[in-house]
C-alpha positions as CSV (number, residue, x, y, z in Angstrom):
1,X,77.8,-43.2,14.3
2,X,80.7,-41.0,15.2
3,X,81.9,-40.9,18.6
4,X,80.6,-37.8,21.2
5,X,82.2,-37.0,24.1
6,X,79.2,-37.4,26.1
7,X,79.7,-36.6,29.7
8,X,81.3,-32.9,28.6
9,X,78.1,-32.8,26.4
10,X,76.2,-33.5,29.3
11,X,77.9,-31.1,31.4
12,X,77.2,-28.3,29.1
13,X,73.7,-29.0,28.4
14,X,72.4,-29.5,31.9
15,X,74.5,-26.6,33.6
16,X,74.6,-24.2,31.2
17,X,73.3,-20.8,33.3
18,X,71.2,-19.4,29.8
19,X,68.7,-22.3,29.7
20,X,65.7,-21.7,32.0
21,X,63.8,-24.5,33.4
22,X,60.3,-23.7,31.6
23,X,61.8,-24.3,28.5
24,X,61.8,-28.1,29.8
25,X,58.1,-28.1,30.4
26,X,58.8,-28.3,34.2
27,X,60.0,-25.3,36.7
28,X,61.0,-24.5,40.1
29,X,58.9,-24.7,43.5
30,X,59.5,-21.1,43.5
31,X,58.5,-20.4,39.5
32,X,55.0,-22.4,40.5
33,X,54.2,-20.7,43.6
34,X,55.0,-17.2,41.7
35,X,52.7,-18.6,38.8
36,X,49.4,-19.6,41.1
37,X,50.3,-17.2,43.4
38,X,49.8,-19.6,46.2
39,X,52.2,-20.9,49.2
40,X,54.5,-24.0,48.2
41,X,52.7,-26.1,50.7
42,X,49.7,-25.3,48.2
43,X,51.5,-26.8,45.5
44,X,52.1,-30.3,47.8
45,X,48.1,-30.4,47.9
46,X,47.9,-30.7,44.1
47,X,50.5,-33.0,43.3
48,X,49.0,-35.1,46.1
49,X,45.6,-34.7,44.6
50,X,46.6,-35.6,41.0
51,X,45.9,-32.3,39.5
52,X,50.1,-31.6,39.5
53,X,52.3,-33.4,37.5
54,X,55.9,-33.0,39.9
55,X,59.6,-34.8,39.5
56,X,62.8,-34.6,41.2
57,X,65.2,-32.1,40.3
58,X,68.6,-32.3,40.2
59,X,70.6,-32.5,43.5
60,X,69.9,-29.4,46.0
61,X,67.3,-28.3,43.2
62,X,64.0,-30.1,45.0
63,X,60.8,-31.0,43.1
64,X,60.2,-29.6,39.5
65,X,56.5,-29.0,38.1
66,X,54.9,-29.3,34.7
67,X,54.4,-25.8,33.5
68,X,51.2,-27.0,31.5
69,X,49.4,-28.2,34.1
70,X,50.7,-25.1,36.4
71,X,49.0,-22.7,32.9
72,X,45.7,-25.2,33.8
73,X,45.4,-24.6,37.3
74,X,46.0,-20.8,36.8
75,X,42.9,-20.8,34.4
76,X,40.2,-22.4,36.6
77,X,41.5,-19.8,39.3
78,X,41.4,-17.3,37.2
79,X,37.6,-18.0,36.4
80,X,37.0,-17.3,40.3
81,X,37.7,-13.2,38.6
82,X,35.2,-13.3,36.2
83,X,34.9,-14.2,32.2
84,X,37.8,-11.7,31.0
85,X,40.4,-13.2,32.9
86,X,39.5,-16.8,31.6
87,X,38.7,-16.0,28.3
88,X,42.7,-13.8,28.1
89,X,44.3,-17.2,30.3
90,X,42.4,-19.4,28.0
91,X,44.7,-18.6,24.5
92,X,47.7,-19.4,26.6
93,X,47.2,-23.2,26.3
94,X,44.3,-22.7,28.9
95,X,40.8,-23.5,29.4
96,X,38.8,-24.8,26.1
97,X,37.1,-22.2,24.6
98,X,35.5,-24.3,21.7
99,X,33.2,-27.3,21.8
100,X,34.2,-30.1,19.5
101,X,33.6,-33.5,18.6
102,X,36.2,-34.1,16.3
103,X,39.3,-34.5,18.3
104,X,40.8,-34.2,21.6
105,X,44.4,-34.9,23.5
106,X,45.6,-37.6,26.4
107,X,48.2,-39.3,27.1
108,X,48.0,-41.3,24.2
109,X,48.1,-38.6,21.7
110,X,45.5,-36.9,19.5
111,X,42.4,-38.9,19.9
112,X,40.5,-38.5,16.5
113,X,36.3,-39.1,17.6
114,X,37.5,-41.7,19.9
115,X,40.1,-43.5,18.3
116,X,43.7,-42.9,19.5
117,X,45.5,-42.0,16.2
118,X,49.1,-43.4,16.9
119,X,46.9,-46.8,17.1
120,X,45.0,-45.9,13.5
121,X,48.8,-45.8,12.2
122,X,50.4,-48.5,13.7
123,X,47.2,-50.7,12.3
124,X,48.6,-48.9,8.8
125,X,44.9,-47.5,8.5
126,X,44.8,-45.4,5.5
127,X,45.4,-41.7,5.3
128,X,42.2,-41.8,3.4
129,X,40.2,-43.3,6.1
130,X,41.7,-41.4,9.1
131,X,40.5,-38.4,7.2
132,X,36.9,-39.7,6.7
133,X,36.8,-40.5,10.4
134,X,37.5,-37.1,11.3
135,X,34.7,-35.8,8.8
136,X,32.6,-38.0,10.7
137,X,32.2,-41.9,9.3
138,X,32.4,-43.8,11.8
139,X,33.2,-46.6,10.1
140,X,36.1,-45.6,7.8
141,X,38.7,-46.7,10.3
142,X,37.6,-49.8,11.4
143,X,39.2,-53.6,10.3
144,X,37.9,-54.1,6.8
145,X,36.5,-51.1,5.7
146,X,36.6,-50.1,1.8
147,X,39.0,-47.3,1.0
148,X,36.5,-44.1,0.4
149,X,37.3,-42.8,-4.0
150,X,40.0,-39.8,-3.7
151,X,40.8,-38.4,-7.1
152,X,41.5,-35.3,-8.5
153,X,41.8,-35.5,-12.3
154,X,44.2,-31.6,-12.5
155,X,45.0,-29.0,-11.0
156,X,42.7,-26.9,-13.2
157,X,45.7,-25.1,-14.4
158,X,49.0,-26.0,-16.4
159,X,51.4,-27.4,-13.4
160,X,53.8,-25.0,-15.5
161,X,52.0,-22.1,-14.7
162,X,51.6,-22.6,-11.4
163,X,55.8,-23.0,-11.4
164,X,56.4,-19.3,-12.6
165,X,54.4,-18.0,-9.7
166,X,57.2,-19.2,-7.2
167,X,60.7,-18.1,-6.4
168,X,63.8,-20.2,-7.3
169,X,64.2,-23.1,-4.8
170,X,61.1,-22.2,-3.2
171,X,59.9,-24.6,-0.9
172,X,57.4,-26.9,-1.4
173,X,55.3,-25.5,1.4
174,X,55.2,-22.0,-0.3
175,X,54.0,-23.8,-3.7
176,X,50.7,-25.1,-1.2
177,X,50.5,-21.2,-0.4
178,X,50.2,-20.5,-3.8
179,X,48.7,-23.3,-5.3
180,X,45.4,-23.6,-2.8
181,X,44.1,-20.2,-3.4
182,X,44.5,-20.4,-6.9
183,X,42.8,-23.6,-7.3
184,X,39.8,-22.3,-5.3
185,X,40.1,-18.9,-7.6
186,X,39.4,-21.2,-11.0
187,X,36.7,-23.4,-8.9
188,X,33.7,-20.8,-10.1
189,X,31.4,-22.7,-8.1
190,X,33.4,-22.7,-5.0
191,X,30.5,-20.8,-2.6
192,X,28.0,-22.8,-4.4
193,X,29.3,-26.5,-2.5
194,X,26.6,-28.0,-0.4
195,X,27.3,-29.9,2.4
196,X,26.6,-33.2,0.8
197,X,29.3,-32.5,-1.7
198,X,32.1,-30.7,0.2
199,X,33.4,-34.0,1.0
200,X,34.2,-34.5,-2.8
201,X,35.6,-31.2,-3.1
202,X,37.6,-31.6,0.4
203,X,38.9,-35.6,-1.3
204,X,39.8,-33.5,-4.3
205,X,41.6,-31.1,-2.4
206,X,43.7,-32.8,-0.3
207,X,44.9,-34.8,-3.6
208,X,45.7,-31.7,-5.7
209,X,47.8,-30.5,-2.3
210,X,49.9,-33.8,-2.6
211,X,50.9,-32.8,-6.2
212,X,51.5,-29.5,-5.7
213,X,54.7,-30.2,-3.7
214,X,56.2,-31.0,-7.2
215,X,56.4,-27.9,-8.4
216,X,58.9,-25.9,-6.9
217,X,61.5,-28.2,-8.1
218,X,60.1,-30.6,-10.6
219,X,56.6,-29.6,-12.3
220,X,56.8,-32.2,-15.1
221,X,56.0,-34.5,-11.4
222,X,52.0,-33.5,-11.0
223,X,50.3,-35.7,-13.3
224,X,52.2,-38.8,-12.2
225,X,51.1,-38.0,-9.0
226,X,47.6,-37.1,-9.7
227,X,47.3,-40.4,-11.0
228,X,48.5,-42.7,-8.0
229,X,45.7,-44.3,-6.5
230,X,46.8,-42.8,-2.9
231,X,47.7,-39.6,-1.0
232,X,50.7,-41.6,0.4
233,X,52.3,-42.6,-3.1
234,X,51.0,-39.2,-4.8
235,X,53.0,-37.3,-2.6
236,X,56.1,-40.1,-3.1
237,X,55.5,-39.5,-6.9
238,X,55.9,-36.2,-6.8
239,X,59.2,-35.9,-4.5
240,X,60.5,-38.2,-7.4
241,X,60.9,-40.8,-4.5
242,X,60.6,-44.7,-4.7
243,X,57.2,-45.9,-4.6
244,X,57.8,-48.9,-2.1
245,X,55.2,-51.0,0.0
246,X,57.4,-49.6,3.1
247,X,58.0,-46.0,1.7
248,X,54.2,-45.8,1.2
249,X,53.5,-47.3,4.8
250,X,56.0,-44.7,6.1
251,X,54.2,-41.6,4.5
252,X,50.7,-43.1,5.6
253,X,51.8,-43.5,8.9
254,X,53.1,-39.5,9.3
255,X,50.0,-37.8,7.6
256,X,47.4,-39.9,9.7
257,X,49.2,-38.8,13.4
258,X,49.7,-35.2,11.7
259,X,46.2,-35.2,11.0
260,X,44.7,-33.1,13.6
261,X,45.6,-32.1,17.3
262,X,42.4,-30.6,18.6
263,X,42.3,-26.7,18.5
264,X,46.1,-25.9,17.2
265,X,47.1,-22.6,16.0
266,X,46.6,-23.3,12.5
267,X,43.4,-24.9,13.2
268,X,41.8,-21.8,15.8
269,X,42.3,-20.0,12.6
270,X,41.1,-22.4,10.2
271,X,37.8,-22.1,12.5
272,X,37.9,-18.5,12.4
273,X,37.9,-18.6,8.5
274,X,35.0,-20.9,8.4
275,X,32.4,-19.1,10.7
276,X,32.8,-16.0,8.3
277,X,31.1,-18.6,5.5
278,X,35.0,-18.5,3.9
279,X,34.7,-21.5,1.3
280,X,36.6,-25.0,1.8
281,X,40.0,-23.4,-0.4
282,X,40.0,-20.0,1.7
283,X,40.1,-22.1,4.9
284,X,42.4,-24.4,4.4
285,X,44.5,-21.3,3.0
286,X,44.0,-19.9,6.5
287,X,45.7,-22.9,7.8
288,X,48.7,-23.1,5.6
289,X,49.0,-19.5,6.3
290,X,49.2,-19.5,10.6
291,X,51.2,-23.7,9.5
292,X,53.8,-21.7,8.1
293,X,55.0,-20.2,11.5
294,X,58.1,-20.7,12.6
295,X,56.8,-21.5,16.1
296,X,54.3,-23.9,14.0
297,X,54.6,-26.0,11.5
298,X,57.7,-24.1,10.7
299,X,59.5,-25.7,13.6
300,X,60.6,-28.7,11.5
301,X,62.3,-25.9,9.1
302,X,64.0,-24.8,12.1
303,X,64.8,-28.8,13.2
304,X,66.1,-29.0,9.2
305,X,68.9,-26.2,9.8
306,X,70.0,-27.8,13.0
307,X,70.3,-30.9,11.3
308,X,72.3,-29.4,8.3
309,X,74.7,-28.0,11.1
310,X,75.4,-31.1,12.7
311,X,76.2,-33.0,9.5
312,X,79.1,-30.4,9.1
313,X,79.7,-30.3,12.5
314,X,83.4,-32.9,13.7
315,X,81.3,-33.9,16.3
316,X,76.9,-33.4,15.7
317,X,76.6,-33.0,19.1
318,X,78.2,-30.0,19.5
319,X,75.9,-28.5,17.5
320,X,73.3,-28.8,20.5
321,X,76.2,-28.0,23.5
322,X,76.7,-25.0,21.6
323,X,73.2,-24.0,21.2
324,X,72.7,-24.7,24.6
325,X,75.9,-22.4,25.9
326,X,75.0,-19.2,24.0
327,X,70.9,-19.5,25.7
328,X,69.7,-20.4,22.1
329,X,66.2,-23.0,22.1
330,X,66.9,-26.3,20.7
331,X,63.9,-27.0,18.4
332,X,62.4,-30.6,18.2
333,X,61.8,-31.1,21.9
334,X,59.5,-30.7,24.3
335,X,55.8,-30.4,23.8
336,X,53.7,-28.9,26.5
337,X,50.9,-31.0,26.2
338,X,53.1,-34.5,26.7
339,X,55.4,-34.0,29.5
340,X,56.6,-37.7,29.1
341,X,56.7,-37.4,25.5
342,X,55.4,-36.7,22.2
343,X,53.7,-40.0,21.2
344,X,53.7,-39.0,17.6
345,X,57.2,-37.9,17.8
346,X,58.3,-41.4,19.1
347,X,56.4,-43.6,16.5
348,X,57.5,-41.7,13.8
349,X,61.3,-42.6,15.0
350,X,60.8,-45.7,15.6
351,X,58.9,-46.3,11.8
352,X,61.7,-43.8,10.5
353,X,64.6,-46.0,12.4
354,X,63.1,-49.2,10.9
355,X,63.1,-47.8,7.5
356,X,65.8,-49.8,5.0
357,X,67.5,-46.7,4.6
358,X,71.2,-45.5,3.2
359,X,70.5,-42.1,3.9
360,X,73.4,-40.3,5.7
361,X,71.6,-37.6,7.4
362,X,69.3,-40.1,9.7
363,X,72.3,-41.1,12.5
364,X,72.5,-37.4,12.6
365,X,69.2,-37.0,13.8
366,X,69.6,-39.7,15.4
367,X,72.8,-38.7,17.4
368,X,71.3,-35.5,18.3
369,X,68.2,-36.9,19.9
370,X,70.4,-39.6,21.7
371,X,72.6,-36.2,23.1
372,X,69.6,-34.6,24.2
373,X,68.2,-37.7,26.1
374,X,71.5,-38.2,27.8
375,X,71.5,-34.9,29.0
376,X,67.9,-35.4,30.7
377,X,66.1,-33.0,28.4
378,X,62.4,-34.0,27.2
379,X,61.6,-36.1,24.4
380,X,61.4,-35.5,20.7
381,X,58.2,-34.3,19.3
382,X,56.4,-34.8,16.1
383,X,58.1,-32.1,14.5
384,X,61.5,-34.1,15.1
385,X,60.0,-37.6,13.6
386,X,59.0,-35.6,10.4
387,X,62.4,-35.1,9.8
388,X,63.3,-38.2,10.8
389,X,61.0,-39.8,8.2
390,X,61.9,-37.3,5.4
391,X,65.7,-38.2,6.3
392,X,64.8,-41.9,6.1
393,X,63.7,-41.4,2.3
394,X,65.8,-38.9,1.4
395,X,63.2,-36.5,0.9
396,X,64.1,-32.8,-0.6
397,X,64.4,-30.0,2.2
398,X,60.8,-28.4,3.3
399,X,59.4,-32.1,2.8
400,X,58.9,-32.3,6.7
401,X,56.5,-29.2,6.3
402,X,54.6,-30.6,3.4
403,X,53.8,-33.6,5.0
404,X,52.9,-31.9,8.1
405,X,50.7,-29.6,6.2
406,X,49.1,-32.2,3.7
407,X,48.0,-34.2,6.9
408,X,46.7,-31.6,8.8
409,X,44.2,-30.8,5.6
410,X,42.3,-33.8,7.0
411,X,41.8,-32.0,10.3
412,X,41.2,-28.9,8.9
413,X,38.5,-29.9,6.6
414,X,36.6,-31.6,9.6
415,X,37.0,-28.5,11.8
416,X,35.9,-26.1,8.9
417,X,32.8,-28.4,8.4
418,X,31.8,-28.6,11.8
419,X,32.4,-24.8,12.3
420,X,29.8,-24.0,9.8
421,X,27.3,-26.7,11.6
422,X,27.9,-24.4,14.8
423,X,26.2,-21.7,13.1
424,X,28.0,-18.6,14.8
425,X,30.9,-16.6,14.4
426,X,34.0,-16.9,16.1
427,X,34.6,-12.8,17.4
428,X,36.4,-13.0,21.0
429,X,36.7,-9.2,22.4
430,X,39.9,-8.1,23.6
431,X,40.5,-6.0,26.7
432,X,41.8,-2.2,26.2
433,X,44.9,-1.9,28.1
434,X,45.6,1.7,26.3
435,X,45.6,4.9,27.3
């Protein structure tokens, strides 16, 4: 690893004037009394309480608070006002507005119907089963459970076809864009799926997603991945990677903690899609669409260019000082449900930093997270081990994405299903602020 100056790093990253406070997840004793609108001695009462998640700030500085918890408490007083202001508070990473039993969040992670996912990983549980867990057997992820049948024979048109419909070194998340909708347009019996076999179609799915990341690149790639016998090695086959006990282990492990996160962006509207009676291909389309976000799933595009910087960067952890200096965010840290840390984030390093790897970009990443620790700035998220785990097998550019994307399709599916179950259509009312 090449050498950083890392006090001057330091210096710049933790004085520089242009980066506020809340982009760390915690803020000033003035910035939360401003928030609840409360006295500081108020704030004292919560942290003392539990509800209030408070370190020490630098020297002169005082107490810092989590921001996340400050948007929380702000909610439930909010509800004192009536509905409207709870219902506006909770989009903001508020109050739950849905009821689920598919998912939830702690400390631990994502918590898929009561099993903590980073767990399901680490015990190199199946992608397959993690997803059948979350569409509700209970038994998929326990110790000796069969591996449920996921096959997908084509993708009901000529991979070749498919190809023309994308741009020149399109990325492989744009060929899901284009590839979901247009499997669901040749399904004729798509609206016609009961409930006892949308599971099939959903198994089907999320295998004709994993060789669709081919195409963009290398089309000739789909039918050798439509053959593997897993979602892991199907989307290894079609990256034209080495199929390896350890690469497969290393894919497995980032699709099952990407698999769902409770009521995400990309999810809210994959809910949305499904109480209008949208079939199985039009939701997940919904949630490839609102993935593709820059402030999404398309932060790990955004962690991709930073990482191609540094790598021509003399010194990669300039990249960041320099960031930092002109006020510019620094993506791939800091996630505002985990204060202390992004627990899918830091498995995903550590299985990416295991990895037999030669790949030259992964000290990079590496460097750069080290930088940012040493300055005092939060953790690495999940968006940052993607790339970490794409870097550790040389994995084409957008690949971060598309493994994001292809393990969320597990969640999505369950959300979609239960949405239907619920029986009502998801229509909040906004409140006129016009003339």
């Amino acid at each position: 690893m090449r050498n950083v100056d890392q006090r001057r790093l330091n210096n710049q990253l933790s004085t520089s004037p242009e980066v506020p406070s809340s982009t760390e997840g915690f803020v000033s004793g003035q910035e939360a009394a401003a928030i609840l609108g409360v006295k500081r001695q108020t704030l004292y009462a919560y942290v003392s309480r539990g509800t209030l998640r408070s370190i020490a700030g630098e020297k002169g500085r005082g107490h810092l608070y989590a921001r996340a918890d400050l948007l929380r408490l702000k909610a439930r007083h909010d509800a004192r006002s009536g509905h409207g202001p709870v219902a506006a508070s909770a989009l903001r990473w508020g109050e739950p507005v849905l009821e689920t039993k598919i998912s939830t969040i702690d400390a631990r992670g994502p918590i898929y119907r009561g099993v903590s996912a980073v767990a399901l990983a680490e015990r190199n549980v199946s992608f397959e089963r993690a997803a059948e867990l979350l569409w509700g057997d209970f038994d998929a992820a326990k110790d000796g459970a069969t591996e449920p049948p996921w096959q997908a024979a084509s993708l009901g048109v000529p991979a070749a076809g498919f190809a023309k419909l994308l741009p020149d070194h399109a990325r492989p998340i744009s060929a899901l864009m284009v590839g979901v909708p247009a499997i669901g347009a040749r399904d004729v019996d798509r609206f016609l799926v009961s409930a006892a076999s949308e599971t099939r179609l959903a198994r089907s799915l999320v295998r004709q997603m994993a060789a669709l990341v081919a195409l963009p690149e290398h089309p000739e790639r789909v039918a050798a991945s439509l053959h593997e016998s897993s979602v892991a090695r199907a989307i290894l086959a079609a990256f034209g990677a080495k199929i390896t006990t350890a690469a497969v282990r290393l894919v497995n492990l980032a699709l099952v903690v990407s698999a769902d996160h409770e009521l995400n962006p990309s999810t809210f509207g994959v809910r949305v899609a499904a109480s209008s009676g949208a079939d199985l291909y039009a939701c997940v389309s919904a949630g490839l669409c609102v993935l593709s976000g820059p402030e999404h799933g398309g932060v790990t595009e955004r962690v991709e260019v930073m990482v191609a910087e540094a790598e021509r960067a003399a010194r990669p952890g300039d990249v960041v000082a320099d960031r930092a200096r002109r006020g510019e965010p620094i993506p791939g840290f800091g996630h505002p449900f985990y204060v202390q840390g992004d627990p899918r984030g830091a498995v995903l390093l550590k299985a990416a930093g295991e990895f037999p790897s030669r790949n030259e970009t992964l000290p990079i990443v590496n460097e750069l997270i080290n930088v940012m620790a040493a300055a005092g700035h939060e953790p690495p998220t999940i968006d940052m081990g993607l790339v970490s785990v794409a870097s550790a097998l040389s994995l084409p550019q957008g690949a971060p994405a598309a493994l994001f994307a292809i393990g969320r399709s597990a969640g999505w599916i369950a959300h979609a299903m239960e949405q239907r179950k619920a029986g009502f259509i998801v229509r909040p009312r906004a409140r006129y602020t016009g003339p």
